[in-house]
N, C-alpha and C positions, 0 to 999 in steps of 0.2 A: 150676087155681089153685095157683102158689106159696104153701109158706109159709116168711117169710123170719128167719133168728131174727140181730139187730143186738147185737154188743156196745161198749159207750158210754163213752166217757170226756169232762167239761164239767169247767169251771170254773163253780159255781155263783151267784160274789156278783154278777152282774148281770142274773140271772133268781129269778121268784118261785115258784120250784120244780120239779118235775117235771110236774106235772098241768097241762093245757090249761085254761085260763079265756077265758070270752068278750069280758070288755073292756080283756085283755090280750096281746100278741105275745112278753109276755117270760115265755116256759116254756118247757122244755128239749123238751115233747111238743110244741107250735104249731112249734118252728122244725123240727122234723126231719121234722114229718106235711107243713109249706109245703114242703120242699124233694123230699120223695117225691113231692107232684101235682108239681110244676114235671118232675119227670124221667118220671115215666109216664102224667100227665093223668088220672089214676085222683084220685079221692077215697078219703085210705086213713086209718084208726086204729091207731095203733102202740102196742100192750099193752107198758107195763114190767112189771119183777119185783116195784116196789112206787112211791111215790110217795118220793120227797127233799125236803126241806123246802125256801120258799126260802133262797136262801144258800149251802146244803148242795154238796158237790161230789162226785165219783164217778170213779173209775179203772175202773170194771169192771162200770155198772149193765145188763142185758141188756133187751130188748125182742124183739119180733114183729111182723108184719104180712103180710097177705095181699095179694096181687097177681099180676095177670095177665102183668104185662111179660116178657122175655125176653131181658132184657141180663143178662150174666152177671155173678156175685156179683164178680168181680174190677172191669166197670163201673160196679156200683150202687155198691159202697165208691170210687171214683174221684172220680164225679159228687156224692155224695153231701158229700163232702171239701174238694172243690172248691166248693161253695156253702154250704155250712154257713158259718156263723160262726165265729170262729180258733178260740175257747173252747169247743166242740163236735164232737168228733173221733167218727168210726168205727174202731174199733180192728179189726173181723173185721165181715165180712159172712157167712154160713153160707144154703143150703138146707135143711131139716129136715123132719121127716116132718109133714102134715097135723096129727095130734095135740098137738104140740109147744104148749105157750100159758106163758109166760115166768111170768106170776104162779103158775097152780094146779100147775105143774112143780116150781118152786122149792121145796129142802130144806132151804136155808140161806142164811145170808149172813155175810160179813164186812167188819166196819166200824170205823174207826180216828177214833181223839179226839186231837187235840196239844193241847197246852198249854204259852205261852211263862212258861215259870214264873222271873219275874226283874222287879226293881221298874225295869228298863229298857224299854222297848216296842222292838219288832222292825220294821224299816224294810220288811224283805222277808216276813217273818211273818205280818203284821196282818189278812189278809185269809184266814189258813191256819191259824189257832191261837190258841187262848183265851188271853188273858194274865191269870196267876194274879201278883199281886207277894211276897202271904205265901211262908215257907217250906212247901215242903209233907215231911210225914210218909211216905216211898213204903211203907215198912215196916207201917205203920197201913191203909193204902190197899189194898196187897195183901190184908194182912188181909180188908181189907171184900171185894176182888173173890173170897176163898176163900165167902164166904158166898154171893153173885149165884150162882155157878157151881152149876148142877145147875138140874132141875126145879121152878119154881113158878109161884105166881099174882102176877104182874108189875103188877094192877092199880094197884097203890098207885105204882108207876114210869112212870106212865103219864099223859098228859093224855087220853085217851079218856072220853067223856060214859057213859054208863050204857046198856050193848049186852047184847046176847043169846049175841055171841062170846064164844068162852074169851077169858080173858086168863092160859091157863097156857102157857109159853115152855119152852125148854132152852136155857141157854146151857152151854154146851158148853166155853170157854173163855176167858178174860181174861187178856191179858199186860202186863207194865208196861215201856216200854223206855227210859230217860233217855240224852239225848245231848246235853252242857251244858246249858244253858239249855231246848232242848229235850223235852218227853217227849210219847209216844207210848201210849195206850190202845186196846189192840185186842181187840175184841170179835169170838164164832165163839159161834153159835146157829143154834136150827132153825127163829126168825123173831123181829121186834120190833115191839112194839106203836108209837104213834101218839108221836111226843119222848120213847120208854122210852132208849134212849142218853144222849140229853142230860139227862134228867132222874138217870139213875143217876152221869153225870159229874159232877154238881152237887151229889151225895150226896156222891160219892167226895173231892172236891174241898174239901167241908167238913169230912171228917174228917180229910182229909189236913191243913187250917190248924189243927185243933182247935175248931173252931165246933160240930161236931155228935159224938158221942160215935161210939164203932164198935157199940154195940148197935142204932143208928138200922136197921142192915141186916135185923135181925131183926125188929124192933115193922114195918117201912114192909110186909114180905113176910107176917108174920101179921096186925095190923089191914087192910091194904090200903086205909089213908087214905093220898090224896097228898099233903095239907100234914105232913105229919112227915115227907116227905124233902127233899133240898136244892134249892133253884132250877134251875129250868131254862135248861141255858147257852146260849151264842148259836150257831149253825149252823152259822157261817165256820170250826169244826177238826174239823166232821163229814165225811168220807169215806166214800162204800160202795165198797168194795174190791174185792170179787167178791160171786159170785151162783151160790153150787152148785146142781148138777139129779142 
């Protein structure tokens, strides 16, 4: 038994996420798991590194799956290319060792936020980036990502219901990159909780207009209520970008 480890690049806004639903075809796991039976006639489950929201898009999300076949990694990425949908690419096909499993592997991830910050809307944009129209603060905003950065309990950043999991994260790193109209939020951690991104961009975003003060960063990480931090933004300027092991 192969085990086969996929890494993935989609456009997300016309599927409703990563995870397989039953009275749906439009998820990024139903078209990849229909096109691995069509090429090996195997019934297969393809583990990702985590779940994307719908909307959500990826350069770099990884997966696994086990199978018997014997066409070589340069076929499976061929076939797989070929039938896939435009907006769903196999970037690398890989053999890996038996042990290998894409989610309990994973040590990190890095994930990218745009935001078209300009009271004009973006033609080619719209489906790739939040549009912010207020001025934003990037100076105030960094600020706040100096606080995110290091060690804690993320609950309060999170839409997750009441679990038994940590909700203590590392994030590792937050950069801010402006290019006109354009900016770019990129986050490097050793994992994210359930909308903890889009929720912390919604934080940032209202500090950055002046809507929410920069202490919010501190009261959201010691209470760990989620209504004291900013709304949850929309999915269409979320990117996962890589997937460290």
């Amino acid at each position: 038994m192969r085990n086969i480890k996929l890494t993935i690049e989609y456009d997300g806004k016309r599927y409703l996420g990563w995870q397989r639903l039953k009275d749906s075809d439009k998820t990024i796991q139903g078209k990849i798991e229909s096109v691995l039976h069509q090429m090996t006639g195997e019934t297969i489950e393809i583990t990702g590194s985590g779940r994307t929201d719908a909307g959500t898009h990826a350069r770099g999300q990884v997966a696994n799956f086990k199978t018997q076949s014997l066409l070589s990694s340069a076929k499976i990425l061929n076939f797989m290319n070929r039938y896939l949908p435009q907006d769903i690419v196999i970037k690398q096909v890989e053999d890996v060792t038996e042990r290998f499993h894409a989610r309990f592997n994973c040590t990190g991830k890095q994930y990218s936020y745009y935001v078209w910050n300009s009271e004009i809307p973006s033609a080619f944009q719209r489906f790739y980036s939040f549009q912010e129209e207020k001025p934003l603060d990037i100076e105030k905003m960094s600020a706040a990502c100096e606080k995110l950065i290091g060690t804690h309990d993320f609950q309060g950043f999170s839409a997750l219901r009441k679990s038994k999991k940590s909700t203590v994260r590392t994030i590792k790193d937050i950069t801010i990159e402006r290019d006109g109209d354009l900016i770019r939020f990129k986050f490097v951690g050793d994992g994210f909780l359930y909308k903890m991104v889009r929720i912390m961009m919604g934080t940032l975003l209202a500090i950055g207009t002046g809507e929410l003060p920069l202490t919010v960063i501190d009261e959201v990480l010691s209470d760990k209520v989620r209504q004291s931090a900013g709304e949850t933004v929309s999915s269409h300027g979320l990117f996962l970008d890589e997937v460290y092991y």
